[in-house]
Structure formats: C-alpha cells, structure tokens
C-alpha positions as CSV (number, residue, x, y, z in Angstrom):
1,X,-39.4,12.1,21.3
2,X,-42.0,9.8,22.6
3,X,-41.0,8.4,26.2
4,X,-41.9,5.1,25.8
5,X,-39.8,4.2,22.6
6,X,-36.4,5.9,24.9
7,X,-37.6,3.9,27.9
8,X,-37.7,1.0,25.7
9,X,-34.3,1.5,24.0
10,X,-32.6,2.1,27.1
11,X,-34.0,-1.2,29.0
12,X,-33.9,-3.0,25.6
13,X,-37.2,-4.2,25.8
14,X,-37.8,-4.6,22.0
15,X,-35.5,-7.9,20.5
16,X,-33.8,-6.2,17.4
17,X,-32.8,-3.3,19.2
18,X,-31.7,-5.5,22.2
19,X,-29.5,-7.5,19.4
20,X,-27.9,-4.4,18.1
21,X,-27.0,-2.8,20.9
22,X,-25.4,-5.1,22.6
23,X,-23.8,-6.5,19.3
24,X,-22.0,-3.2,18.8
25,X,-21.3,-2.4,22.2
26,X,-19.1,-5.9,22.3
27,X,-18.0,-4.8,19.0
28,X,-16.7,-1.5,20.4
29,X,-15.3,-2.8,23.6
30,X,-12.9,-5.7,21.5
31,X,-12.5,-3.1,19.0
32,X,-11.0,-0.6,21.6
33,X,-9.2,-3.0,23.0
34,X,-7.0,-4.6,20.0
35,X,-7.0,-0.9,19.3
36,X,-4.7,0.0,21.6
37,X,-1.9,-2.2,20.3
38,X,-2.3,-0.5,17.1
39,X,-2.2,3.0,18.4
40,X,1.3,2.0,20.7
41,X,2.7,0.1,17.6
42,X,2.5,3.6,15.8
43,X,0.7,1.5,13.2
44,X,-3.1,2.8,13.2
45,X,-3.1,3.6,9.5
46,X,-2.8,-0.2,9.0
47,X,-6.6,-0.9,10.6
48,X,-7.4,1.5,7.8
49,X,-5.5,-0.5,4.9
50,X,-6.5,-3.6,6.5
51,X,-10.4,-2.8,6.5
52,X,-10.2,-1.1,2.7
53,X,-8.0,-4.5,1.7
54,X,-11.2,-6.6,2.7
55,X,-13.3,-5.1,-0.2
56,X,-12.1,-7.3,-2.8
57,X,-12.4,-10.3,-0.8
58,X,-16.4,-10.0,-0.5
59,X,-16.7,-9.3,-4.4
60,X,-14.7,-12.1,-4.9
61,X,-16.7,-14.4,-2.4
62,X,-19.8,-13.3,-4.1
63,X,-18.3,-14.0,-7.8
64,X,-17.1,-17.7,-6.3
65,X,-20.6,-18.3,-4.3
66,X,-22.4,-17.5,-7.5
67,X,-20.4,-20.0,-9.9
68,X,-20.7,-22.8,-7.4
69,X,-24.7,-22.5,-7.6
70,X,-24.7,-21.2,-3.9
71,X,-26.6,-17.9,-2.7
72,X,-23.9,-15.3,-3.5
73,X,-24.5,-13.0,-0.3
74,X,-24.2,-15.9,2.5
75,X,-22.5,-14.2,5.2
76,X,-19.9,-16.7,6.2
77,X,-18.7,-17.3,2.5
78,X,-18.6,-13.2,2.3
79,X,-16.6,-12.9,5.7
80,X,-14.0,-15.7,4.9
81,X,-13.3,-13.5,1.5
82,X,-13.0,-10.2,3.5
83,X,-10.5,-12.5,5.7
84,X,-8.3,-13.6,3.1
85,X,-7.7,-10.4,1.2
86,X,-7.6,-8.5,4.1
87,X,-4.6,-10.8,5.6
88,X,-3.3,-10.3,2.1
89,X,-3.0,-6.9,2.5
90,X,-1.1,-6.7,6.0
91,X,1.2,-9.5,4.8
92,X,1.7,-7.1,1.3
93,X,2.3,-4.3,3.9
94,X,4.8,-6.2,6.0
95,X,6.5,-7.2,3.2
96,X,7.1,-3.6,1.8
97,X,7.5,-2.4,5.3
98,X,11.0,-5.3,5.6
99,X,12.0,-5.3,1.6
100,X,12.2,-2.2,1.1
101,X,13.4,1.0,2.5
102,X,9.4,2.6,2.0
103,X,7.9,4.2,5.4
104,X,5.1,2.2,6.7
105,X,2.9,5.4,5.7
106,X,3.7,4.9,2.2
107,X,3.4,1.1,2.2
108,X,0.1,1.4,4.0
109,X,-1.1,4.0,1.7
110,X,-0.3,2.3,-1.6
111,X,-2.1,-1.5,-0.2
112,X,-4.7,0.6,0.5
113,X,-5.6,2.5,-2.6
114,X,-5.0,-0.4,-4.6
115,X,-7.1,-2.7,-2.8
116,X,-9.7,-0.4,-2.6
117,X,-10.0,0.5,-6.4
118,X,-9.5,-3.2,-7.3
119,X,-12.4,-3.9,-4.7
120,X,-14.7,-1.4,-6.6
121,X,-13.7,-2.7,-9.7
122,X,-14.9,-6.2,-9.0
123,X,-18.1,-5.1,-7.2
124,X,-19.2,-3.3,-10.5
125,X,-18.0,-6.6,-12.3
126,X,-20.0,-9.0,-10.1
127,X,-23.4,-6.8,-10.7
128,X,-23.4,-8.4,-14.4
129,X,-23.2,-12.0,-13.1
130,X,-26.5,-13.5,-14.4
131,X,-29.2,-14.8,-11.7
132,X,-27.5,-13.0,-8.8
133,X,-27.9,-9.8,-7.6
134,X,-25.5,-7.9,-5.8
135,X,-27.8,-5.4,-4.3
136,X,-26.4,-4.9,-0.8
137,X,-22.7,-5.9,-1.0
138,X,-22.1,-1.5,-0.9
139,X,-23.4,-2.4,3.1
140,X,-20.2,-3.4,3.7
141,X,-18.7,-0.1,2.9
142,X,-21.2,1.9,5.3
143,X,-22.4,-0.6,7.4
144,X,-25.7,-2.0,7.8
145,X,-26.5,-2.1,11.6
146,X,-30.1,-2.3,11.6
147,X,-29.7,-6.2,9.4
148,X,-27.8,-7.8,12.3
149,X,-28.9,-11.1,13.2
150,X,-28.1,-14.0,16.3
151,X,-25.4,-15.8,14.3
152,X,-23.4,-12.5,14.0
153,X,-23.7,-11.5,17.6
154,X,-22.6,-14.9,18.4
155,X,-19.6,-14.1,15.9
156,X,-19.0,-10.5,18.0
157,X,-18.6,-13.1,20.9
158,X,-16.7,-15.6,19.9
159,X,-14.5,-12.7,18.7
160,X,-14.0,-10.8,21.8
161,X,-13.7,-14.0,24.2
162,X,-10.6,-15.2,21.4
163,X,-8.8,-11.0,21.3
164,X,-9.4,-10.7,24.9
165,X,-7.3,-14.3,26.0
166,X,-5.2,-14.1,23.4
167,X,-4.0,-10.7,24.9
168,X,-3.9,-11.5,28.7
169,X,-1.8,-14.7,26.9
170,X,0.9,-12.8,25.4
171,X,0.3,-9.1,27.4
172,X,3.9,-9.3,28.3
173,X,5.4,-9.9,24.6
174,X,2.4,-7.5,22.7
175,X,4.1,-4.7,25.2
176,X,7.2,-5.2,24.4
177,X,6.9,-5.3,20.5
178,X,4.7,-2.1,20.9
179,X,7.3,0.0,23.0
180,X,10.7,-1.4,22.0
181,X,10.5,-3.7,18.6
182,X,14.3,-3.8,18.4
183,X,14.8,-4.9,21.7
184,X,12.6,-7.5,21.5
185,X,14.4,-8.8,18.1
186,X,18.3,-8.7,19.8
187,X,16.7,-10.6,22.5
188,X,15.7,-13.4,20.6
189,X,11.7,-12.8,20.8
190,X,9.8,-13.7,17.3
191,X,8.6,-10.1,16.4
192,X,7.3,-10.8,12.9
193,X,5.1,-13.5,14.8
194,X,3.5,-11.1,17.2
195,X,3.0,-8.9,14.6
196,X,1.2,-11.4,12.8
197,X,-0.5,-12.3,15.4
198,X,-1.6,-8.4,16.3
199,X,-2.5,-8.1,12.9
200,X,-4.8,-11.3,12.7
201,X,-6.4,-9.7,15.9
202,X,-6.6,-6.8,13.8
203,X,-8.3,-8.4,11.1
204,X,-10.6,-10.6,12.7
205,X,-12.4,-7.5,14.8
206,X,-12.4,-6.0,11.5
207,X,-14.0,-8.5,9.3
208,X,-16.7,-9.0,12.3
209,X,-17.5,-5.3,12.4
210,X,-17.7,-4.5,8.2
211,X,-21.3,-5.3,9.0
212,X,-21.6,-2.9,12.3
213,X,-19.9,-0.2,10.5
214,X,-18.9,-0.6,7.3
215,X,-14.9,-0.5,6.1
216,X,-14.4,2.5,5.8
217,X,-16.0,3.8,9.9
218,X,-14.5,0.5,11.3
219,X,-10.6,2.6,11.6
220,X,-12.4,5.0,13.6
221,X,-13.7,2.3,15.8
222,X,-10.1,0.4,16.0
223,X,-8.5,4.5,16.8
224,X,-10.5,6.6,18.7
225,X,-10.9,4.8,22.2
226,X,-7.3,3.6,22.6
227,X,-6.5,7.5,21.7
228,X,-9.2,8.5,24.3
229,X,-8.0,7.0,26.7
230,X,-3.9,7.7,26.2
231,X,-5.4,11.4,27.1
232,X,-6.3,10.0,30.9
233,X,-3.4,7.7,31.8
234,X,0.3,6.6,31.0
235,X,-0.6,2.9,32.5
236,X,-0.7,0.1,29.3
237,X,-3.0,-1.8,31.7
238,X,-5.0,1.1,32.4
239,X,-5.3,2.2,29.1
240,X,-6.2,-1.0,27.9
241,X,-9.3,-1.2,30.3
242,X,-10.1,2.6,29.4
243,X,-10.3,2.3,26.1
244,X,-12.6,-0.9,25.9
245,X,-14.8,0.9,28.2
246,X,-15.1,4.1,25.9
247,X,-15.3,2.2,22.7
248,X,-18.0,0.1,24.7
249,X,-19.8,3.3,25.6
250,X,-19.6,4.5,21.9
251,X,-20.8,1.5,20.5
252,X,-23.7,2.0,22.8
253,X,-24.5,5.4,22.2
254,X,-24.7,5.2,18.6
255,X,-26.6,2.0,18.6
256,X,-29.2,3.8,21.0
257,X,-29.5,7.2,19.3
258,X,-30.2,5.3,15.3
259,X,-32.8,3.4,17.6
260,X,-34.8,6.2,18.8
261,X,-33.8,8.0,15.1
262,X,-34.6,5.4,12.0
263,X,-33.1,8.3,10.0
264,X,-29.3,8.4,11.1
265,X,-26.8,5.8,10.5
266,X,-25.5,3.7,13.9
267,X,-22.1,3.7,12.2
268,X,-22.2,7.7,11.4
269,X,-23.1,7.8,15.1
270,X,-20.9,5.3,16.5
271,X,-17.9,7.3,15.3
272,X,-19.5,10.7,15.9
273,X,-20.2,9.4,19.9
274,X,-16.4,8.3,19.8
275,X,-15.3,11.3,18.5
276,X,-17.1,13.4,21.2
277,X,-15.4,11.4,23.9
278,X,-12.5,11.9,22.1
279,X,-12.6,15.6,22.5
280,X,-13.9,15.6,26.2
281,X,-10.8,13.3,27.1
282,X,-8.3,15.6,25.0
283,X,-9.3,18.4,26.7
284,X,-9.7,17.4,30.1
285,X,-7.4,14.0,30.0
286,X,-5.8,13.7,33.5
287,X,-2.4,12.5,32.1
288,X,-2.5,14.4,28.4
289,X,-5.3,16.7,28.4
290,X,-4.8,19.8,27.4
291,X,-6.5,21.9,30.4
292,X,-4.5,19.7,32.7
293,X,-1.3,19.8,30.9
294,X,-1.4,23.8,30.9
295,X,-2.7,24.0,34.7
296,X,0.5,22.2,35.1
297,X,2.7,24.6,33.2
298,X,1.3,27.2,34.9
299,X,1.8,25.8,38.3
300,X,5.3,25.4,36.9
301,X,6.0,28.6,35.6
302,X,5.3,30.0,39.3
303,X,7.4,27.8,41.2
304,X,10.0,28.5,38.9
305,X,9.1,32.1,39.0
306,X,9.4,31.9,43.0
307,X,12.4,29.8,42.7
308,X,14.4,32.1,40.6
309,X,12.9,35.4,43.1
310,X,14.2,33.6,46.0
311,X,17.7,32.5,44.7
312,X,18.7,35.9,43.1
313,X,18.2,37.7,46.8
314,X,20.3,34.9,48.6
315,X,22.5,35.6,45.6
316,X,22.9,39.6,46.4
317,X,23.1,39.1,50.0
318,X,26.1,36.4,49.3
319,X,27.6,39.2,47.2
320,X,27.0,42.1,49.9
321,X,28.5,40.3,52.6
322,X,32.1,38.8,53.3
323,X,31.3,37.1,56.9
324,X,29.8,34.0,57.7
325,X,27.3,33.3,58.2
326,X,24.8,35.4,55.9
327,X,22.9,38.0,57.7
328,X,19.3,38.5,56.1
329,X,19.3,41.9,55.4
330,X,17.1,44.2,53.2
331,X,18.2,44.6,49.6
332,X,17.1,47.1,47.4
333,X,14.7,46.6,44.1
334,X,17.5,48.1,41.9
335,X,20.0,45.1,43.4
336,X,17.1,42.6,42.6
337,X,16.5,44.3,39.1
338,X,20.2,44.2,38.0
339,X,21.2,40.8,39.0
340,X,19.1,39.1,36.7
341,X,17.2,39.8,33.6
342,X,13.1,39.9,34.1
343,X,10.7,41.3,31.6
344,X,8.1,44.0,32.4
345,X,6.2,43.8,34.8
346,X,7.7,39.9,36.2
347,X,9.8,41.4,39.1
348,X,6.7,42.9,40.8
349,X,4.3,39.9,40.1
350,X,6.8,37.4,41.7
351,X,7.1,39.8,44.5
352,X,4.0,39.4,45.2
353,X,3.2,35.9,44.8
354,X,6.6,35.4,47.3
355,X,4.7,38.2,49.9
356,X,1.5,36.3,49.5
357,X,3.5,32.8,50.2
358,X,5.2,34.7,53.1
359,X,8.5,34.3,51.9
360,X,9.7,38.1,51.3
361,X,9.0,41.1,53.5
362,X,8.5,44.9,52.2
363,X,10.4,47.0,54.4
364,X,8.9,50.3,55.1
365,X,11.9,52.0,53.0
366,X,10.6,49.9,50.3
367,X,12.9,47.5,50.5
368,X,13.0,43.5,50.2
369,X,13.7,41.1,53.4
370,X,13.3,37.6,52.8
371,X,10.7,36.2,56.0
372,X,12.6,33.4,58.1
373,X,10.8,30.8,56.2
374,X,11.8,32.0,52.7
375,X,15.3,32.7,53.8
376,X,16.1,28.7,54.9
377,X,13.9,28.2,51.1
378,X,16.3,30.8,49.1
379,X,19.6,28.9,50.9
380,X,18.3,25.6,49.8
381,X,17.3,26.4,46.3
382,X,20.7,27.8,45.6
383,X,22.8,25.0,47.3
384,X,20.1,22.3,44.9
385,X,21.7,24.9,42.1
386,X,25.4,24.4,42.9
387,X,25.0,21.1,43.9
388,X,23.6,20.6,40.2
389,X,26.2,22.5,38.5
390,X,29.0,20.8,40.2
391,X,27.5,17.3,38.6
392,X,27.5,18.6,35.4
393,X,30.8,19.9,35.5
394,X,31.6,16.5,36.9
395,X,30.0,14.0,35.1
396,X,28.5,15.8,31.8
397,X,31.5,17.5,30.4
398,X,29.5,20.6,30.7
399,X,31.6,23.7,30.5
400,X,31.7,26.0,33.4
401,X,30.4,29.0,30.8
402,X,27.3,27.0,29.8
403,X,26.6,25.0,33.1
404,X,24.4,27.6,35.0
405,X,22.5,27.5,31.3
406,X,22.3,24.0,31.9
407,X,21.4,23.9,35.8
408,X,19.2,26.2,35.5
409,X,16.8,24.2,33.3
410,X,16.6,21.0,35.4
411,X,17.3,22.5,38.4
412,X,13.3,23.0,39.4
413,X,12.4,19.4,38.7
414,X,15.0,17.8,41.5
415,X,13.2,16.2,44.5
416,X,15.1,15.0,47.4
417,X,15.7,11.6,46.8
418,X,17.5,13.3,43.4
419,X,19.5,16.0,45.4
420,X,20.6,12.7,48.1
421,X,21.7,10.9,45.0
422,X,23.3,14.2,43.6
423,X,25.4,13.9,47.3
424,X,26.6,10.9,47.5
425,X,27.6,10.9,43.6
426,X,30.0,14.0,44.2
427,X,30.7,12.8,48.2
428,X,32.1,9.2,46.3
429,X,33.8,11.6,43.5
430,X,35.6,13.7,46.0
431,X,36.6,11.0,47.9
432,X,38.3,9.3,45.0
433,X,40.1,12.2,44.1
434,X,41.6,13.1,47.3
435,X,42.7,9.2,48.0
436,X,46.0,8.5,47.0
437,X,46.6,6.2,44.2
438,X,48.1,3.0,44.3
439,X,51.5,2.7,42.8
C-alpha cells in the first residue's frame, strides 16, 4: 500500500474521498441512531421491507421522468419515487400487522417479496422505454458510493439534523411505544402516530442511503450498531449514543478501506466493518457479552457453591447440638457428605475455595471447623434462607414441601436492603396476627 495515498485518505486531503467519507459516516451515525428504535420496537425486519419496497418507486420515477420529456435518472425525481412506495409499503405492513391476525414477520415478509419482484419487473420494463437508458438504476440495489456528489451530502445532513431533533423531541413517547406499546395505547398516547412517525424516520434514512449502500446493505446499516451496542449497555440513552458512534465508525471504515482499494465495494465493507464490531461487542459487551456474561456465571456458581458449603455445616452443627447458643465444633466429611447431595468431586473443590477464603478449618483428624469469620457468614446465610422461606410461605402460597426448592433459587441474589425489606414485611405480618381484632 503506498503511504501517501493512506495518509491522504485518513487526513482527507483528496475532495471526492473527503465527500464520501464523511457522507457515509453521517449516513452511519443517523442510521445507527433511528436504528435503535427499530431494534427495541422488535421491528428490524421492517427497515428490510421498507428498503426492498423502494425499488418500485425509482422504476416508476424513471418511467414518469421519461414521459414528461425530463432526464429519467435525476436524483430528486428518483428519491421522491423510492419515498412514496416505500411509505406504501410500511403503511401496507401496518395495515396487515392491525386487520388481520398475521405476525408482523409474515406481513413484513409478504410487502417485501412483492415489492421487490414488482420492483424488478418494472426495471426490466423501463429498459425498453425509447431515448432513455436505464443503465445505472441496478446502483440502487448495491450502492454506488464512489458517484456521490455535494447535493447528496447536503441531503445526509439535512437528514440527520431532522432524525436527530425529531428524536430528542419525542425521546420520551418513542421509549415508551418501544418498551410498552399497550401501555401507551390505555393511556391515551397516539401509538399509530409515533409509529408513523418512526417509520417516516425509517424511511427517510433509507431513501438517503439507497445511494451509500444500495437496498438491500442499507438493513444492515439500520441493525447492526443499535445491536452492537445493546451488547455494552442496558441504558436507552446510552445505547442511543453507542450505536451512532459504531455505525459512525463503520461508515468510516468502509468508506476508507474502498478508498485505498478501488476494487471492493464501500457498501460490502460498510456492512462487513459493522459486522466486525458486531462480533467484538457480542463477545466482550460489558452488559450482554458473552465473555462477561459467563465470567459472571462463574463468579456466581462459586458464591453459590460457598453459600450452600457454609449453610449445610451451620446446618449439621444445628442438628448435633440441643443448647444455645451453637458451639462451633468440628464435623466430619461423612456429616457434610450426607446432608446434601454434591456431585463428584464438588465437596472437595468448595472445600477448598472456603479454606482459601478462610472460612473453614481442616482439623488435624481431618475434620471440618468453620474459622470465626465463616461461622458469623454460615449463621447469616441460613437466617437470609429462613427469613426467605418464611415469605414465601407467607405471601406466595408456596407450600412448606416445595419452599426450600423455591428459597433456595433466589436466596443468593438477596442484598441487604432486600433481607431489611424481607423484616419488616414479616415484623408487620406478625404483628397483625398476634393483635386482636376489632369486634
């Protein structure tokens, strides 16, 4: 690679690749943003009917442009086309999606195949038109990066400056319709509006970027970032900065590398750069991440490993003794072994993890003494599991036979704000059962 071409794609020295770049990456950031709506609304296959639905819409542009003596491929006229059939199609899906008792899936699917074909269909029709030739219009299906001028960057723009206050407008109600549509509908808020006006969002990010990336990459470009960046955090606000931030970088990434490389597609490598982060944030997401989510587990698994250690030897020391109040004495292994079922090999690991925490003592008999520390963390443990049981037995309608089933699965996840809550619930239940009622 020749140094001074990269140094002069990464300062964007030369003007068309300076257009481009920055075209797509505001393509990419809007795109990831109104993305995220989409991805919450459980609705993502609709950006992918939506962009298939425009098809028709810029043979039919070109058809109309060519009768009227104008030049059939004028942008504008080819865009407002893609517009119209492509709010045909989400009204068409809407429509199904409330008339009918069809899942949005299939309602999706079906606009979408049939747009598609009928979009082909008239692309092969307007070929034969006489004194116009249609050479080009198949851009919009893969994109066409490199043919960008100022009038659509200014478009990209105007486009991202409209989705990006029309959001911070109506944050509040977009949330709402994303995490609890029927809610929102007994409450009196206009759901079909917001939904129309998500999906002229929709519509106009994907009408701007047919050029960028063609109609059928442009899904991948509305998808991946918002998806990216549910992996790294449970915050909508958050998220919504994340993912214009990765669909930014992506945009910039495969605008760069078909720079340097005449040979590969931006829109190939827009979606294969997205992709990538895709995979980097599904494996090492912070919130979602796979690596993160099992380091979890496992750091679960342990404490409730330790937890379960500690509680059976209170347990057999509660059993061995009749005074009060317990004396911690050495148990035996076959004690530990029979009062609760562990699979090969568990009993020792745990024994060790609770030595290596200080928590348990080997005697030199080979017997088990929980330390001072792990004796006050075994008699709390199990009062957290009575105190649980008792509430369910309370309040749950749990019956006694299945409650330690029941306790036992919660049980590790109580903090202490949880176990004071636990308190006062059964303090106030006790107290209302020993006061006398009024006759």
């Amino acid at each position: 690679m020749d140094l001074e071409i990269l140094r002069e794609t990464l300062l964007l020295e030369r003007h068309n690749t300076r257009l481009v770049v920055l075209g797509v990456t505001l393509l990419g950031g809007t795109a990831g943003l109104i993305g995220s709506f989409l991805l919450l609304r459980k609705q993502s296959l609709l950006g992918d009917a939506l962009s298939h639905a425009t098809l028709p819409g810029i043979g039919i542009a070109f058809a109309v442009m060519s009768a009227m003596g104008l030049s059939g491929k004028s942008l504008p006229g080819l865009l407002i086309g893609a517009t119209i059939t492509g709010l045909l199609g989400v009204l068409l899906v809407l429509a199904i999606r409330r008339t009918t008792r069809l899942k949005d899936d299939a309602a999706m699917g079906i606009v979408l195949s049939v747009f598609f074909g009928l979009g082909v269909a008239i692309l092969n029709m307007v070929q034969k038109i006489p004194g116009q030739s249609s050479a080009g219009l198949e851009s919009f299906i893969y994109g066409s990066t490199a043919s960008m001028v100022w009038s659509d960057f200014y478009l990209i723009v105007g486009t991202l400056i409209v989705t990006t206050a029309v959001t911070i407008l109506i944050l509040k109600e977009l949330t709402l319709l994303c995490f609890d549509s029927n809610f929102a509908s007994t409450e009196g808020w206009p759901t079909l509006w917001l939904d129309v006006i998500l999906m002229g969002l929709v519509t106009a990010v994907t009408v701007v970027g047919l050029q960028a990336v063609g109609l059928i990459l442009i899904i991948a470009f509305l998808i991946t970032p918002p998806t990216a960046a549910r992996f790294w955090t449970n915050n909508l606000k958050h998220m919504l900065w994340l993912s214009t931030i990765i669909g930014a970088i992506s945009g910039w990434l495969g605008a760069s590398i078909s720079a340097l490389y005449s040979n590969l597609p931006a829109g190939a490598i827009i979606v294969i750069s997205a992709a990538i982060i895709f995979l980097v944030s599904m494996i090492f997401g912070r919130a979602r991440g796979v690596l993160p989510r099992y380091l979890r587990h496992l750091k679960l698994q342990k404490k409730v490993g330790r937890q379960h250690l500690l509680r059976s030897t209170y347990e057999i020391l509660e059993n061995t003794q009749s005074e009060t109040p317990l004396k911690n004495v050495p148990i035996s292994m076959a004690l530990l072994r029979k009062h609760r079922y562990w699979s090969k090999g568990e009993l020792p690991k745990l024994i060790r993890q609770a030595r290596a925490e200080d928590h348990i003592e080997r005697q030199p008999s080979g017997e088990l003494r929980l330390s001072e520390s792990g004796f006050g963390e075994a008699s709390r443990i199990t009062r957290n599991h009575r105190l649980w049981e008792m509430y369910l037995i309370t309040h749950a309608d749990i019956a006694p036979s299945h409650v330690d089933r029941d306790a036992d699965m919660v049980e590790h996840l109580l903090g202490a704000e949880i176990v004071q809550q636990l308190e006062a619930e059964l303090e106030l239940a006790k107290s209302e059962i020993e006061s006398p009622h009024a006759i």
